[in-house]
N, C-alpha and C positions, 0 to 999 in steps of 0.2 A: 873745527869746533861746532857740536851742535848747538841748534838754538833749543831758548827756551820752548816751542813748541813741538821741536822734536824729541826732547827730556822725556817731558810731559806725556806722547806719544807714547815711547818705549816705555815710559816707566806703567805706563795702561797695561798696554799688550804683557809686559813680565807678571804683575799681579794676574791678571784676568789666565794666563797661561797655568800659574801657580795653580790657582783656585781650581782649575779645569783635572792640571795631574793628582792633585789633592782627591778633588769627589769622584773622579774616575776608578782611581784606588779603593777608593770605599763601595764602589759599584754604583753612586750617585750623577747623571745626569742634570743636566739647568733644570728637565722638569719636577725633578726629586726634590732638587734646591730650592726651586720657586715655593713649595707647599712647606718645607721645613721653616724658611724664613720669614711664608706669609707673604710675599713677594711676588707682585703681577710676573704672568711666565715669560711676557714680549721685555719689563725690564731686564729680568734677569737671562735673557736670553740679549739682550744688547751686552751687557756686562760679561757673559760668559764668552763671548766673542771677540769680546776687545774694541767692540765698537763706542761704545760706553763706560767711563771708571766706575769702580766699583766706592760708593761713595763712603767716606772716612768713616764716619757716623755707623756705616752696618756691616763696617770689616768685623768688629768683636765679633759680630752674630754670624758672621761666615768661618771666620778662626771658629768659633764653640761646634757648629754643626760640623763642622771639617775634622773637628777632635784637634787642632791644634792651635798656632797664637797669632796674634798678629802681626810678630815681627818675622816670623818664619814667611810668611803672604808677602812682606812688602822691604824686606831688604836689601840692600845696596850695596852691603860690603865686597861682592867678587865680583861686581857687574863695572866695566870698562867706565874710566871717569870722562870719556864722549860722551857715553849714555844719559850722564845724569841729567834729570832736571834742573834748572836754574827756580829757585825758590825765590818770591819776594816777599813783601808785607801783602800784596794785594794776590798773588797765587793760592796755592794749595797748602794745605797745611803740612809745617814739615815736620819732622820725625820728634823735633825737641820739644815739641808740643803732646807725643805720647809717655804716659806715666806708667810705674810698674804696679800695680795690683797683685797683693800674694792670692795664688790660691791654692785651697788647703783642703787635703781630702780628711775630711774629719770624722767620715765614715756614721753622718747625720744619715738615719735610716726614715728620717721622719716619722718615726714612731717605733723603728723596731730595730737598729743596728746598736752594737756596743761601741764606749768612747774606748780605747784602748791604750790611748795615750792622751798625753796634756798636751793641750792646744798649744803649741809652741812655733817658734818662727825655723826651727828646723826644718818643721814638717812640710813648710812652703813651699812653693813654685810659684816663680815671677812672670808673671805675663804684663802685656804692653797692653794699654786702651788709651784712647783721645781723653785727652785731659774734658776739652769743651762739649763732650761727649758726657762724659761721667758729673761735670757740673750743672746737665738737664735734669740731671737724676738727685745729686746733695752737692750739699757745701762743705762735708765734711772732708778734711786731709784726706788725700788715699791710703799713706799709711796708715788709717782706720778703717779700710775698706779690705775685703777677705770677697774671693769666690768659692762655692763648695755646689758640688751636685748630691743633690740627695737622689734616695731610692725609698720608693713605698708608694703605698697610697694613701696614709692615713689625715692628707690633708688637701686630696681630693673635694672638690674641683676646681679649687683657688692656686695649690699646688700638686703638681703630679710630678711621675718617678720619671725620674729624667733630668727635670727644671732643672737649670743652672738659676742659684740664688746670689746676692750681694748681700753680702750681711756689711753694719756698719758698726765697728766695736767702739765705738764714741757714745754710743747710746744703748744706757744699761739698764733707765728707770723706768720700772713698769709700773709705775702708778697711773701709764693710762689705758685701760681694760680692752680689751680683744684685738692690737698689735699683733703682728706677729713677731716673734721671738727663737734664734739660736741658743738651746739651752741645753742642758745637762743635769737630769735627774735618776739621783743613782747614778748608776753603772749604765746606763742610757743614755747617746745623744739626739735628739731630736729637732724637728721646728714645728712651734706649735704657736697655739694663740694662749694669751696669759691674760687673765682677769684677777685682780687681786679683791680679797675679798674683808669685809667689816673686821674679823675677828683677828685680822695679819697671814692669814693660810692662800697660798694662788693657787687660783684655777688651772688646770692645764686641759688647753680642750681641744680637740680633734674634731674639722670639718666633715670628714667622713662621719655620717649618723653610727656606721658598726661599729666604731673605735670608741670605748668607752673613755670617759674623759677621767683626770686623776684630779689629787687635790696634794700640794706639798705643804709642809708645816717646817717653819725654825729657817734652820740652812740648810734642808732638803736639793733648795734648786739655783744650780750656779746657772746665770746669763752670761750670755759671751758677745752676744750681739743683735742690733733689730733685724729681721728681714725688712730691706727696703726695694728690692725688684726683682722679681721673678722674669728668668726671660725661658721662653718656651719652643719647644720645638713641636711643629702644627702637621 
């Protein structure tokens, strides 16, 4: 029987191994990884080795750069039950502590894609995040919590094409001015900033100076959720 230190051990070395055939695949090296994540090169040169875990907290952000999840990085189901780790209250955190997060490609252009469909729980896909993770960020249920990647630049330099966004569908009232906002105007999905103005008409306005800003009137503009974190690849 292994001990908990040697669980612990193996279960390093299988994630840090994963992470490795992952970025390899994509032609990414630790030092690719290090500048994508923002991440000093000597850490992530321990972690890509297995000499160091890779810490709970910045799997999402290795899952998003890797293009896949987190539980594909760090599960246990074919791996020999010697191998496992012994979990306790004062160890690592274990797997019952990751939550599913839909994310949905909703084909937000940030300023220029068509919505083509209704935002629906169809269209999901469930990925895994640290609960205690995600409650650095809100308080809200995750099932009010959506991931989507946009494309454009039209909200350049706050957001660019690429970002992975969190939108939170619990929060829909824009009465408070320059938020950013998942929305749908027209035949148009976007993320923009909303300003509502004296007369009842919102602003829709784009950080990019080239991007002309609009103005909606009536039920012009369905909300679907806040942006509440943009994560970035550097």
């Amino acid at each position: 029987m292994a001990t908990n230190e040697e669980g612990q051990a193996h279960f390093r070395d299988l994630v840090a191994g994963r992470v490795r055939k992952r970025a390899l695949a994509l032609n990414l090296n630790a030092s690719k990884l290090s500048r994508i994540l923002d991440i000093s090169s000597s850490a992530v040169a321990n972690y890509w080795t297995g000499k160091r875990a890779w810490p709970l907290e910045v799997l999402p952000f290795v899952a998003s750069a890797l293009d896949t999840n987190v539980a594909d990085l760090t599960d246990l189901s074919n791996i020999h039950s010697q191998h496992l780790p012994v979990i306790d209250a004062g160890s690592s955190r274990s797997k019952a502590e990751l939550v599913q997060i839909a994310e949905i490609d909703l084909r937000f252009g940030l300023g220029s894609a068509l919505m083509d469909e209704e935002v629906s729980e169809k269209n999901a896909t469930m990925r895994e995040f640290p609960l205690e993770w995600l409650q650095s960020i809100t308080r809200s249920s995750p099932d009010q919590l959506y991931w989507a990647k946009g494309q454009g630049d039209s909200m350049e330099p706050k957001i660019n094409d690429g970002d992975i966004i969190l939108i939170d569908r619990s929060q829909k009232d824009t009465q408070f001015g320059d938020l950013y906002w998942a929305i749908a105007y027209g035949q148009t999905a976007m993320i923009k900033r909303l300003r509502p103005m004296p007369d009842g008409s919102v602003k829709i306005l784009s950080d990019n100076a080239h991007v002309p800003h609009e103005t909606a009137y009536d039920d012009e503009l369905h909300v679907f959720g806040r942006v509440i974190a943009v994560v970035k690849r550097i």
